[in-house]
C-alpha positions in Angstrom: 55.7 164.0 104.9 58.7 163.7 102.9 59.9 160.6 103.5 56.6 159.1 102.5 56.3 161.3 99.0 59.3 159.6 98.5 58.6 156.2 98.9 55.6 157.4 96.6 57.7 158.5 93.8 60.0 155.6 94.0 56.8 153.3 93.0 56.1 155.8 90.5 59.7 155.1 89.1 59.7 151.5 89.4 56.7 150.9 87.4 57.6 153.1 84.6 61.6 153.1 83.5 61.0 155.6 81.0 60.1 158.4 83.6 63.9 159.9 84.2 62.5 162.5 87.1 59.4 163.1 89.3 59.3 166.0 91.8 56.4 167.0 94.2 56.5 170.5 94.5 54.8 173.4 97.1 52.1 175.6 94.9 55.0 178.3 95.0 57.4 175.8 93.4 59.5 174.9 96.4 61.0 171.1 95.9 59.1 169.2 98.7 60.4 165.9 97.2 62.1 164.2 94.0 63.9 161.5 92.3 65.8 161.3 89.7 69.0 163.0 88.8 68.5 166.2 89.2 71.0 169.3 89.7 68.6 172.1 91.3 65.1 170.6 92.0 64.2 174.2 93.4 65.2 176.1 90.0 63.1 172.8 88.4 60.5 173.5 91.0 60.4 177.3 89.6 60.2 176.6 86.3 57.2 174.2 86.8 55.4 177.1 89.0 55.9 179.1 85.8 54.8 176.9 83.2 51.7 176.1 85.0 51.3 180.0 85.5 52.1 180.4 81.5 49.7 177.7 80.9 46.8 179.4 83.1 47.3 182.7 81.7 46.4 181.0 78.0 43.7 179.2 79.1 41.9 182.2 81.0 42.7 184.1 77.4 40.5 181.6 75.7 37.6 181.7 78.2 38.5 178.2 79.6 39.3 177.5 83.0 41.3 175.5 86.0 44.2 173.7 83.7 44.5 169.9 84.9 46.9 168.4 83.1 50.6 169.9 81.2 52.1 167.2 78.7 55.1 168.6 76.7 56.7 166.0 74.5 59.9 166.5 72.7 62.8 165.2 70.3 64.5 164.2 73.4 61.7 163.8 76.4 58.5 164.4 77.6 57.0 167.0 80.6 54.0 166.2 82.3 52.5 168.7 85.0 49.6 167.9 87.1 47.9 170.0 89.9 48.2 167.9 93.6 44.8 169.8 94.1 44.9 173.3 95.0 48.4 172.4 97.3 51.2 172.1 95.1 52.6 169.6 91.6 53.8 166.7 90.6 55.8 166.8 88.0 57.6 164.4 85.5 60.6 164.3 82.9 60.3 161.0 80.4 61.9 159.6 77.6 60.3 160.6 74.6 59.3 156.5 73.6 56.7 156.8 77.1 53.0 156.0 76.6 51.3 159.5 77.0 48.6 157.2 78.1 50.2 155.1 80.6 51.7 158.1 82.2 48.7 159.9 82.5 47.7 157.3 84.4 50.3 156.3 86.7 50.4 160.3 88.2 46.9 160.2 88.4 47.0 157.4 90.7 50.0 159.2 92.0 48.4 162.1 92.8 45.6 160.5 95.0 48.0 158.9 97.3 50.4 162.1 97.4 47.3 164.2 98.7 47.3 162.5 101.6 50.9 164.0 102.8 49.4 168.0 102.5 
């Protein structure tokens, strides 16, 4: 499973130079895969689990529901967290010059060849 996720993420990277890291992660956080340079891709895992918790708990607050997509963009880089389904994450780190749009697209398409692996 890994070794294909892999290969996955390493497309993911070529076509876009401005994403830095990309990690597939288990629904509880666990690192299943990543690239990039990365120290402790389970602590990264972790704190992905628990931004996409944070984020849930706002949304339910608000009356909406099911959060699909977490784009953080700062002075120095960008976050984007999407749902692989009900089965785990894919997560990126970016330079803060990437097309929101083009990313959004590219883990999208990500995302529907990752599901294959769970």
């Amino acid at each position: 499973m890994s070794e294909g996720i892999e290969n996955l993420l390493k497309e993911l990277h070529d076509s876009c130079p401005e994403i830095l890291v990309s990690m597939v992660t288990s629904k509880d956080g666990l690192a299943i895969s990543h690239r990039g340079n990365i120290s402790d891709p389970d602590l990264f895992g972790a704190y992905f689990a628990e931004l996409q918790r944070l984020c849930e708990q706002v949304i339910n607050e608000v009356d909406y529901r099911n959060v699909k997509e977490i784009f953080v963009r700062s002075d120095s880089g960008c976050v984007c967290l999407l749902p692989i389904e009900d089965k785990g994450y894919l997560a990126c780190m970016s330079t803060p010059q990437i097309n929101s749009t083009k990313l959004q697209l590219l883990t999208l398409k990500t995302i529907n060849r990752v599901i294959r692996y769970f």
